[in-house]
Each structure stands twice: as structure tokens, then as C-alpha cells.
N, C-alpha and C positions, 0 to 999 in steps of 0.2 A: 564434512564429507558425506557423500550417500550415491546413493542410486540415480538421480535426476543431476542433470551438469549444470552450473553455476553460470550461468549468461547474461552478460548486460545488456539490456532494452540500446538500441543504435540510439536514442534520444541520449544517450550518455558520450556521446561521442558527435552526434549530426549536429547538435546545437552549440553555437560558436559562444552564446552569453548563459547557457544551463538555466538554474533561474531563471535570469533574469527574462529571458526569453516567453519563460510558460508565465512566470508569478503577476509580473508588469507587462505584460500585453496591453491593446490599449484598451484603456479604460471603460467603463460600462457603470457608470455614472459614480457614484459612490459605495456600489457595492464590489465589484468584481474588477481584478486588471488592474493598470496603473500603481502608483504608488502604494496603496494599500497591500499589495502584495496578494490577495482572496482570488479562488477561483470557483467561487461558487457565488451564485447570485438567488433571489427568491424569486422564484418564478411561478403564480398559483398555488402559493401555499408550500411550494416544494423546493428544495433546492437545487439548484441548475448547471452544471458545468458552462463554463466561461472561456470559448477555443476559440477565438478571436487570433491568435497567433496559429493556432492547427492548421487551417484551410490555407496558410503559406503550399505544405506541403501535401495533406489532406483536404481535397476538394470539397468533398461532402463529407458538410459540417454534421449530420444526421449521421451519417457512418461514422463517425469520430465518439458521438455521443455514445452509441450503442456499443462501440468496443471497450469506450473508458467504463460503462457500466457493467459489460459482463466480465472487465478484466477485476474488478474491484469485487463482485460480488462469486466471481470466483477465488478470489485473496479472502474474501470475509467466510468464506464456508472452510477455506482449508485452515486460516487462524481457529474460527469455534471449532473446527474438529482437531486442533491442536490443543486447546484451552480444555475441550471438554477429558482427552486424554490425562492433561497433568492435573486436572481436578480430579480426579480419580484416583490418580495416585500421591493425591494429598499434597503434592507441593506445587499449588493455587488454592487462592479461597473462591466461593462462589462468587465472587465479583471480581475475580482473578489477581487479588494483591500475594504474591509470593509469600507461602509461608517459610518461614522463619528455619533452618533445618542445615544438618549437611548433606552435600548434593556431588556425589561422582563428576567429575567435569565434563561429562555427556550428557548427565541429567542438568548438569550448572547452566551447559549451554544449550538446551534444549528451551530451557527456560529462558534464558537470554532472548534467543533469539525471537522465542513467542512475544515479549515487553516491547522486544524494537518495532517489531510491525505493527504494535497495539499504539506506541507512543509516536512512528512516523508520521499516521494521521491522514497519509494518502492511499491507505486501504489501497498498497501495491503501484499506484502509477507511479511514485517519484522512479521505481525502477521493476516493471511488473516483472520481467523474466527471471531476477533472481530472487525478487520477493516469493515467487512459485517455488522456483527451486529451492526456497529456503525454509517455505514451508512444507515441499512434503517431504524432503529428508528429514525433516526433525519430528514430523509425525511416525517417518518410518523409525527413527532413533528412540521414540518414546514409545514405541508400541513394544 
């Protein structure tokens, strides 16, 4: 619980296959879509979102890029400014493996919740609204 309300992204409810919808889009040769499940592709050196299935509903594929990147790169500042909080109070290591310790179950789950976003892997899109709202109540909770 916290200050910021817990809302699921409509992607959790608009898409009839979830997955399978975003992960197997079509294909984009061997790297991205389809069966391999990737949505990232190498695109000059960089890695590329893969929204082949977005412009269903989002027209511009350009506007889709730019949201999924400030929505992730807004998750990845409120994770390291969550990371950097429990490093601080000693239960993370500098490369954020939980240390070892007993932990209040506000502190338990403070830490939880920092692991889940770190091990999701989609840096907030699988569901950006409560990914936010989950991280900056636990920021507020560790502060």
C-alpha cells in the first residue's frame, strides 16, 4: 500500500491472447516475433522494439517507440532510485544481491518488490501502471 494507486496498463484486459499477442506478433526474421517469443531486434548496433502487433491499435509506430522508451526509462530511474535507497541501508549489495539479514515485512517487501521488477526483464511494460505505482510506493516505504 502507499500513496500512488495500483492500476493495471488496459493491455491487461484489451488483449484477447496477452502474450501471445505482444511476444508472437509476426515475425521479423529470426530475431524478433513469432515463435521465438523476442521483442527486441538489432537494429544498428542497438536494440529495437518489435511493435508489429501495436499499430493494430496504435497507428504510429514512432509514437509507440517513444512511449515504450520513456515508459521503461522512467521504471529504470524509479528501480535505481529504489536500489540505490536499500543499498544504503545495507540490505542490497552493490550489484543488488539481497543481503542475508532479518527484514520487518515492509522492509521484506520492499525488497521483494525491488527483485520482481529487476527479474521481469521488461523494465515496466509487461504492465507499466502498476510497475510505477509499485515502485514509488516502496520508495516511499524505504525512505
Amino acid at each position: 500500500a502507499g500513496p500512488t494507486s495500483y492500476i493495471n496498463s488496459a493491455h491487461t484486459t484489451q488483449l484477447a491472447n496477452s502474450c501471445v499477442d505482444c511476444h508472437m506478433q509476426e515475425a521479423y526474421g529470426t530475431q524478433a516475433g513469432g515463435h521465438q517469443m523476442g521483442m527486441t531486434y538489432a537494429y544498428h548496433g542497438a536494440a529495437a522494439v518489435w511493435t508489429a502487433s501495436c499499430v493494430a491499435c496504435h497507428t504510429d509506430a514512432d509514437a509507440v517507440h517513444a512511449k515504450v522508451e520513456a515508459a521503461q526509462e522512467e521504471i529504470t530511474l524509479l528501480h535505481d532510485s529504489l536500489g540505490a535507497i536499500l543499498q544504503t541501508k545495507g540490505f542490497l549489495t552493490s550489484s543488488n544481491s539481497v543481503v542475508t539479514g532479518d527484514y520487518t515485512n515492509l522492509e521484506a517487501a520492499t525488497i521483494y518488490n525491488f527483485k520482481y521488477i529487476e527479474e521481469d526483464k521488461s523494465k515496466g511494460i509487461h504492465n507499466y501502471k502498476y510497475a510505477r505505482a509499485l515502485m514509488m510506493n516502496s520508495i516511499d516505504a524505504a525512505k
